[in-house]
C-alpha positions in Angstrom: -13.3 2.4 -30.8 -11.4 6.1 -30.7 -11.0 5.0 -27.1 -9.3 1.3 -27.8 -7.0 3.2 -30.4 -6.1 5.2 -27.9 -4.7 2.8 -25.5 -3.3 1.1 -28.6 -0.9 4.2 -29.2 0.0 4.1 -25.7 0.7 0.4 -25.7 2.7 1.4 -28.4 4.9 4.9 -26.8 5.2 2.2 -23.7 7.1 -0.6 -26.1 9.2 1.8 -27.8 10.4 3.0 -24.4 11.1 -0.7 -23.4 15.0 -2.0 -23.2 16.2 -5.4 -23.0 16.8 -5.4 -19.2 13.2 -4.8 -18.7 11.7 -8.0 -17.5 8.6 -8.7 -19.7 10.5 -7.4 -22.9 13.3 -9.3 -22.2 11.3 -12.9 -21.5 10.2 -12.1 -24.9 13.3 -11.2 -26.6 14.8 -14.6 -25.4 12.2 -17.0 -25.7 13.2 -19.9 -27.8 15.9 -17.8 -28.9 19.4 -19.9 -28.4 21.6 -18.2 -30.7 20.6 -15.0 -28.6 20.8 -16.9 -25.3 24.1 -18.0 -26.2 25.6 -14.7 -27.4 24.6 -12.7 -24.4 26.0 -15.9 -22.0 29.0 -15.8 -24.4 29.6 -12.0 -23.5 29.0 -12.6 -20.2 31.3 -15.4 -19.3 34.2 -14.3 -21.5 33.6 -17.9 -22.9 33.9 -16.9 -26.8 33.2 -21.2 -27.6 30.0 -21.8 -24.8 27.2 -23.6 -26.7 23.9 -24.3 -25.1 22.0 -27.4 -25.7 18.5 -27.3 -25.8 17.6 -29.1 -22.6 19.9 -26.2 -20.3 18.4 -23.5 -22.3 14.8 -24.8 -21.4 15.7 -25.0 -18.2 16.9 -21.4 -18.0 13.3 -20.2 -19.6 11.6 -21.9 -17.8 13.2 -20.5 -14.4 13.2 -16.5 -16.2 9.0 -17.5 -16.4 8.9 -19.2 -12.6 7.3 -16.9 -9.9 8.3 -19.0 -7.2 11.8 -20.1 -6.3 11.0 -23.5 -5.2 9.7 -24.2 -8.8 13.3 -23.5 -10.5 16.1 -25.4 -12.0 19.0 -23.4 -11.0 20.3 -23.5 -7.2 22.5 -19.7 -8.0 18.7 -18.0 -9.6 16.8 -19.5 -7.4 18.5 -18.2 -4.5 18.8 -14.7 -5.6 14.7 -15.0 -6.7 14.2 -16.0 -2.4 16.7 -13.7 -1.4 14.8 -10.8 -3.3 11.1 -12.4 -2.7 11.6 -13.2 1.0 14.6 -11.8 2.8 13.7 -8.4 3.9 16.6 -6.1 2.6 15.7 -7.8 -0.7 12.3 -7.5 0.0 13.2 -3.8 0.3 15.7 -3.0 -2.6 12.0 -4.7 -5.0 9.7 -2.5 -3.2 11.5 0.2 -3.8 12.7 -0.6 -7.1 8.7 -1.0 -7.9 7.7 2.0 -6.1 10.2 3.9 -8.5 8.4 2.0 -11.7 4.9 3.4 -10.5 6.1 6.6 -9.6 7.7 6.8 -13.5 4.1 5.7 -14.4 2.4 8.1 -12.8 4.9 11.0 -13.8 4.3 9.4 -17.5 0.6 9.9 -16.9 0.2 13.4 -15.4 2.1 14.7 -18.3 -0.2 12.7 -20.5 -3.1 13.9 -19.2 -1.5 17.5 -19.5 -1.0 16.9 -23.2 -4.5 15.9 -23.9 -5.6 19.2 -21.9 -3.7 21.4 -23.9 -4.8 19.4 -27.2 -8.5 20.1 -26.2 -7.5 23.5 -25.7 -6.1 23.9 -28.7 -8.7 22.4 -30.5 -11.1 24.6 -28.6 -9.4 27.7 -30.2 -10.2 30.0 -27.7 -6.7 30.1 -25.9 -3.7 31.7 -26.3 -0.4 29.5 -26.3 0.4 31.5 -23.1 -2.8 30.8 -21.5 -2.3 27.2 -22.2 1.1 26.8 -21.2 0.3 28.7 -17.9 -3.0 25.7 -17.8 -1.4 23.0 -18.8 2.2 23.0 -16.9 3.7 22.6 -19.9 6.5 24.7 -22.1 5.6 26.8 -24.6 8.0 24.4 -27.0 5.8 22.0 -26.3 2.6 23.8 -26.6 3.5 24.6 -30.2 5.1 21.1 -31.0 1.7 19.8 -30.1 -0.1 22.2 -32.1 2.3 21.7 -35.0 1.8 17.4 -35.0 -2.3 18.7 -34.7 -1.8 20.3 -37.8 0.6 17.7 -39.5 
């Protein structure tokens, strides 16, 4: 269970980092959500009187959910989803753009795990904050932050 809770509160730092532009937050942040659709569209366009009926704004989730391009409503989308799926320079500018995601990721875990090795050694008692700065990688501002929130 300790171990669930765990991945919980990571679940958890991972949403509060999320913005709008990220893909899986924003599906959700839209979905079935015309007055929001509309607003954003209405920035966009410079069109302060654009309304949206039901059927286009369907149409437009259902092509933000669609993996494939062939599959979508929209000609303009579902060229830029081929262009960025199956030409190679937009094959390129994804990988890369996911290769910078997963590097982020494991950056975010390293100085997880760090955290949770200067935690034990805190808990452990047997350390000095120097000794578990020079261990862990991490500052001595954060050594004591975490030893402050332990004792919180």
């Amino acid at each position: 269970m300790e171990q669930r809770e765990q991945k919980h509160q990571e679940d958890l730092r991972r949403l509060r980092r999320l913005r709008p532009i990220d893909d899986d937050f924003m599906r959700c942040l839209f979905k079935d959500n015309i007055p929001l659709a509309e607003f954003v569209l209405r920035i966009i366009t410079d069109k302060r009187d654009l309304v949206i009926t039901d059927c286009q704004t369907q149409k437009l989730m259902h092509d933000f959910n669609c993996t494939k391009a062939d599959d979508m409503n929209f000609a303009l989308m579902a060229e830029r989803t081929r262009y960025l799926k199956e030409n190679p320079k937009g094959v390129n500018e994804m990988c890369k753009v996911m290769e910078d995601m997963r590097n982020e990721s494991l950056k975010e875990g390293i100085r997880e795990g760090m955290k949770e090795a200067a935690l034990r050694m805190l808990t452990a008692g047997k350390y000095a904050l120097e000794e578990i700065v020079a261990i862990s990688g991490l500052s001595l501002e954060e050594v004591m932050q975490l030893k402050a929130d332990r004792n919180a």
